[in-house]
C-alpha positions as CSV (number, residue, x, y, z in Angstrom):
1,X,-15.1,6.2,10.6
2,X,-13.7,2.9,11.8
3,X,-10.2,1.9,11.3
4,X,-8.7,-1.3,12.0
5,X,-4.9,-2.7,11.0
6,X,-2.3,-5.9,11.5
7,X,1.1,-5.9,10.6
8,X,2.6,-9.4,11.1
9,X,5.9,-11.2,10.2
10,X,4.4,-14.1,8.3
11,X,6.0,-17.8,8.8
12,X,9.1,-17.5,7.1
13,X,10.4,-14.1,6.9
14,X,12.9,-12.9,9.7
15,X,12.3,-9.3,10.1
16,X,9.2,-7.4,9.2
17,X,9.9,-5.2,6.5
18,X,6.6,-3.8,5.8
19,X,5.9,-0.5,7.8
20,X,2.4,1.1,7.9
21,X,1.2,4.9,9.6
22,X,-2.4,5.0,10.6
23,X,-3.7,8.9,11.7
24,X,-4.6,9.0,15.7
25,X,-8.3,8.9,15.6
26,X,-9.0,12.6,16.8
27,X,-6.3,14.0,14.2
28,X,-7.8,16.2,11.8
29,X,-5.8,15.1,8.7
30,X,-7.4,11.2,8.1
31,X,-3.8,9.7,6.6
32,X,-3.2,6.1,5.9
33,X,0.0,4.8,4.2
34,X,1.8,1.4,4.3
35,X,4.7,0.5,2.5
36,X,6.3,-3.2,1.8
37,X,10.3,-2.9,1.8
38,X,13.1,-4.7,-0.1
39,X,16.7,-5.2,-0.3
40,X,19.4,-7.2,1.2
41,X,21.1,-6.4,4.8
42,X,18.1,-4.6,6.6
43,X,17.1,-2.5,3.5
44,X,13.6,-3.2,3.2
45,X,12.8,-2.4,6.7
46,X,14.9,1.0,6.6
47,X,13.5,2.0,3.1
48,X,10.0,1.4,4.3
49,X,9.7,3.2,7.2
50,X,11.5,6.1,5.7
51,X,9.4,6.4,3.1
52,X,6.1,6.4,5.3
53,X,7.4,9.1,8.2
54,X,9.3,10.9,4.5
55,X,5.5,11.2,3.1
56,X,3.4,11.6,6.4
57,X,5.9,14.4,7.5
58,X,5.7,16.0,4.0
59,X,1.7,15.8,3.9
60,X,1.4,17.1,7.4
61,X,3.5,20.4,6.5
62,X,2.1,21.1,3.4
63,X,-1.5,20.4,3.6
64,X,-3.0,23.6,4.8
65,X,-0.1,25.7,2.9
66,X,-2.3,24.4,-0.4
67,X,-6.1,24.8,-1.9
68,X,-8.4,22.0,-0.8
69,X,-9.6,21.2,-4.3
70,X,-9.2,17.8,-6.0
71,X,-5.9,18.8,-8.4
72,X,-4.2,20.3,-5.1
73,X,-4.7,17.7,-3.2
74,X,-3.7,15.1,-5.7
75,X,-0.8,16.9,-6.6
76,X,0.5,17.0,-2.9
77,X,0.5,13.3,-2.9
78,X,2.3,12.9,-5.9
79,X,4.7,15.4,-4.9
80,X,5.1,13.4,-0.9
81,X,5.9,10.6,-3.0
82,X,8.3,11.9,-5.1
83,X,9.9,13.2,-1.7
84,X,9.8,10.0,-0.6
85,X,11.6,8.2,-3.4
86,X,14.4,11.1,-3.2
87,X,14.9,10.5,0.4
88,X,15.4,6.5,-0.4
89,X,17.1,6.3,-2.9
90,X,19.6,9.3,-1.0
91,X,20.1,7.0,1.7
92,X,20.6,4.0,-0.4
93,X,23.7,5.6,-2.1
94,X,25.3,6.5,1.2
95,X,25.4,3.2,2.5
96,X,26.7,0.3,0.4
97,X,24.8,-1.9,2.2
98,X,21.4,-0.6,1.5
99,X,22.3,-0.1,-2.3
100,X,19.6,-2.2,-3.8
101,X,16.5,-1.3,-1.0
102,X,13.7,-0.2,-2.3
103,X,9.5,-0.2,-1.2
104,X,6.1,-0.5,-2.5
105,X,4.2,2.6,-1.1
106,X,0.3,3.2,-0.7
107,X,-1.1,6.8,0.4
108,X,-5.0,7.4,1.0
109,X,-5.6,11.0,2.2
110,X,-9.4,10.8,3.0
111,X,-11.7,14.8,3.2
112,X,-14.5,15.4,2.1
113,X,-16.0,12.0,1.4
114,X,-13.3,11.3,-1.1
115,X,-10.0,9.2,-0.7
116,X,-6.9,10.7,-2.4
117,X,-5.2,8.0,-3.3
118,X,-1.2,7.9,-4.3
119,X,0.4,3.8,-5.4
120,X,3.8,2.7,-6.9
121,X,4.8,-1.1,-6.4
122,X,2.6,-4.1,-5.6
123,X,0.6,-3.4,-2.3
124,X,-2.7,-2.6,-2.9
125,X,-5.9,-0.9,-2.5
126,X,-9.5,-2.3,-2.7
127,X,-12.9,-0.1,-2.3
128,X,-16.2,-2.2,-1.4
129,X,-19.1,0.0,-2.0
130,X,-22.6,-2.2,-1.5
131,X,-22.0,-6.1,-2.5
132,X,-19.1,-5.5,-5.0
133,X,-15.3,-5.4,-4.4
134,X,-12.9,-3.5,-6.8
135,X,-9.2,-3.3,-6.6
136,X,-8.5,0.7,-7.7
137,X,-4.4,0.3,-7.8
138,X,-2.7,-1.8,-10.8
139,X,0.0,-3.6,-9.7
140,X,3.7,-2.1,-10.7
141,X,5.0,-5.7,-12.2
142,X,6.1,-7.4,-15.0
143,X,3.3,-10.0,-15.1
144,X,0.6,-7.2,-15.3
145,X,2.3,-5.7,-18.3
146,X,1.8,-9.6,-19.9
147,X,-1.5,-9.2,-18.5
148,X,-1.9,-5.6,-20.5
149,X,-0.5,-7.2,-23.4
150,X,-3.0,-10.3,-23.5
151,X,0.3,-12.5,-23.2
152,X,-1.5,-14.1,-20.6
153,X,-4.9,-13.9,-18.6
154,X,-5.5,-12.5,-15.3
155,X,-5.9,-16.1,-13.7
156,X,-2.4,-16.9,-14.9
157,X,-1.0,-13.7,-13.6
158,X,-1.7,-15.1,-9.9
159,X,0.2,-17.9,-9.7
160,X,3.2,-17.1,-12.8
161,X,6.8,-17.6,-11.3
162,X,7.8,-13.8,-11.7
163,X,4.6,-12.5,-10.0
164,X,6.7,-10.3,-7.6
165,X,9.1,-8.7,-9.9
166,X,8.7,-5.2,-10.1
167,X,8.6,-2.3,-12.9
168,X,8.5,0.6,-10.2
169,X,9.3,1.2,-6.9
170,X,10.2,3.7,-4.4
171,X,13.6,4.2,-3.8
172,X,15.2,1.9,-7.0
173,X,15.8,5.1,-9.1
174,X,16.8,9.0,-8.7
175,X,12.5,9.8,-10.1
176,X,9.3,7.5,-10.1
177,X,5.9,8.7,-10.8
178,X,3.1,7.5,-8.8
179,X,0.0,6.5,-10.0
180,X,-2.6,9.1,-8.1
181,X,-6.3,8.9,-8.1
182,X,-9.4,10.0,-6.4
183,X,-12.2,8.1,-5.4
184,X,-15.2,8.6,-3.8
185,X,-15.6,7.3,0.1
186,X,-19.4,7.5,1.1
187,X,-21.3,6.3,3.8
188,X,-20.9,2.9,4.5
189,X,-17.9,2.4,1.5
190,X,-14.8,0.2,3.0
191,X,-11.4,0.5,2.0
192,X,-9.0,-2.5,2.0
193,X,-4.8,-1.5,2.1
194,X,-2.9,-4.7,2.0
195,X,1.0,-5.7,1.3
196,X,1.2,-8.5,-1.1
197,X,2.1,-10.8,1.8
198,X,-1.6,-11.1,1.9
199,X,-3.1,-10.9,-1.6
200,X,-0.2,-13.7,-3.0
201,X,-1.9,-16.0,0.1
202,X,-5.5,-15.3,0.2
203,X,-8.3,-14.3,-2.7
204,X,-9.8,-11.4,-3.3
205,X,-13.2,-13.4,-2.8
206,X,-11.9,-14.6,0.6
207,X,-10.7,-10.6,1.9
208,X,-14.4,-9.6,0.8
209,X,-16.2,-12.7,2.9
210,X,-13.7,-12.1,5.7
211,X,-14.3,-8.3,5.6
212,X,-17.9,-7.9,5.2
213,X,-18.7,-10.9,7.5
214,X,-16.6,-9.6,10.4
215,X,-15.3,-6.1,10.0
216,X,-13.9,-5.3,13.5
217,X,-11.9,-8.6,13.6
218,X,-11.4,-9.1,9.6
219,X,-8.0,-8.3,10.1
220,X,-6.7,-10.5,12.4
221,X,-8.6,-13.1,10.8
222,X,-6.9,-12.2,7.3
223,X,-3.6,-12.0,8.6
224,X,-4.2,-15.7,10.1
225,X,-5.4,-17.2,7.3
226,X,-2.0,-15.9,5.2
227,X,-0.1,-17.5,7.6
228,X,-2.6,-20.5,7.6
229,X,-1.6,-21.0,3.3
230,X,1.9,-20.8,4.3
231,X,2.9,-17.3,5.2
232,X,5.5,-16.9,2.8
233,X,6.0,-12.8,3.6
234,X,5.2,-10.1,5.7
235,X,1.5,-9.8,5.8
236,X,0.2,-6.1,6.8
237,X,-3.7,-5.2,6.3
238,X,-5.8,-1.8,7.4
239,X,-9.1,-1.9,7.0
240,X,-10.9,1.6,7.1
241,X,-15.1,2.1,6.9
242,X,-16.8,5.0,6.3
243,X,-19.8,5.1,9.3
């Protein structure tokens, strides 16, 4: 397995408040998370990184306390998350600064040829499997619920002026569920994580020619052509390929 990742601060933002955890490459447990933070003061940078150590510290402990089937596993992700979101939104009402912080979080626990996958928010994870590229999260926002609804089309939904606004998130309220899923990982598949900093800059037809053209340096190149369209927010990417 080859993994490759870029976190960057984009053109205009001044802090980067996405965080992202990438497993050591000789650790046994194959964990990938990256969350994209909000909120005023410093917020979005504390409420990111403390949801990623919150689940990687709660995955670490539990994972061999639990049956390695696919309902176990998926519930430990669901249940790291909801850790997570307690731990936020904890912290936010302690310090009246960091009342409104909140983040997007993605999990992918990859055994066994599958990747457990846990997603609240607006970051996002793609699966390319042969010549075809399919996003497998639904964004948590307002204009996919118009999407849902047929209020307007999926074209629309990129560019609409409340693209960013969120339904769920971690951290914003006392419970959120996650949206968890399993999908298989075989030889050759690639998995995309990305913070919207990218996908609200570049196309989903541009991440596959970038990604499939020039895997080892498709991140880099990604996160340059964000800030090449303007670089409007924190861009972070990981790119993960299944040898």
């Amino acid at each position: 397995m080859r993994v490759f990742a870029k976190t960057d601060i984009g053109k205009a933002r001044d802090m980067n408040e996405d965080y992202l955890y990438i497993a050591p490459k000789n650790e046994e447990l194959k964990l990938f998370i990256l969350a994209d933070g909000m909120g005023g003061y410093n917020g979005g940078e504390i409420a990111s990184k403390l949801a990623t150590i919150s689940v990687k510290n709660y995955i670490e402990t539990n994972f061999n306390k639990i049956e390695h089937d696919k309902e176990s596993i998926l519930k430990l992700i669901g249940n790291a998350m909801e850790f997570a979101n307690m731990v936020v939104y904890e912290k936010a009402k302690e310090v009246a600064e960091l009342e409104n912080m909140g983040t997007t979080l993605e999990v992918c626990l990859i055994y066994n040829n599958r990747a457990f996958i846990g997603h609240i928010g607006d970051s996002r994870i793609y699966r390319i499997r042969k010549t075809f590229m399919r996003k497998i999260t639904e964004d948590h926002s307002y204009v996919q619920t118009l999407v849902h609804d047929g209020t307007i089309t999926k074209e629309e939904a990129e560019t609409h002026p409340k693209k960013n606004m969120l339904i769920k998130a971690v951290g914003c309220t006392p419970f959120v569920e996650p949206d968890i899923t399993v999908k298989g990982f075989l030889k050759d598949d690639i998995l995309i994580i990305c913070s919207d900093g990218l996908t609200n800059m570049v196309t989903e037809n541009e991440i596959y020619e970038q990604v499939t053209k020039n895997l080892s340096n498709s991140c880099n190149n990604l996160v340059n052509k964000a800030n090449e369209l303007g670089g409007y927010d924190n861009i972070t990417v990981i790119v993960i390929k299944n040898d």
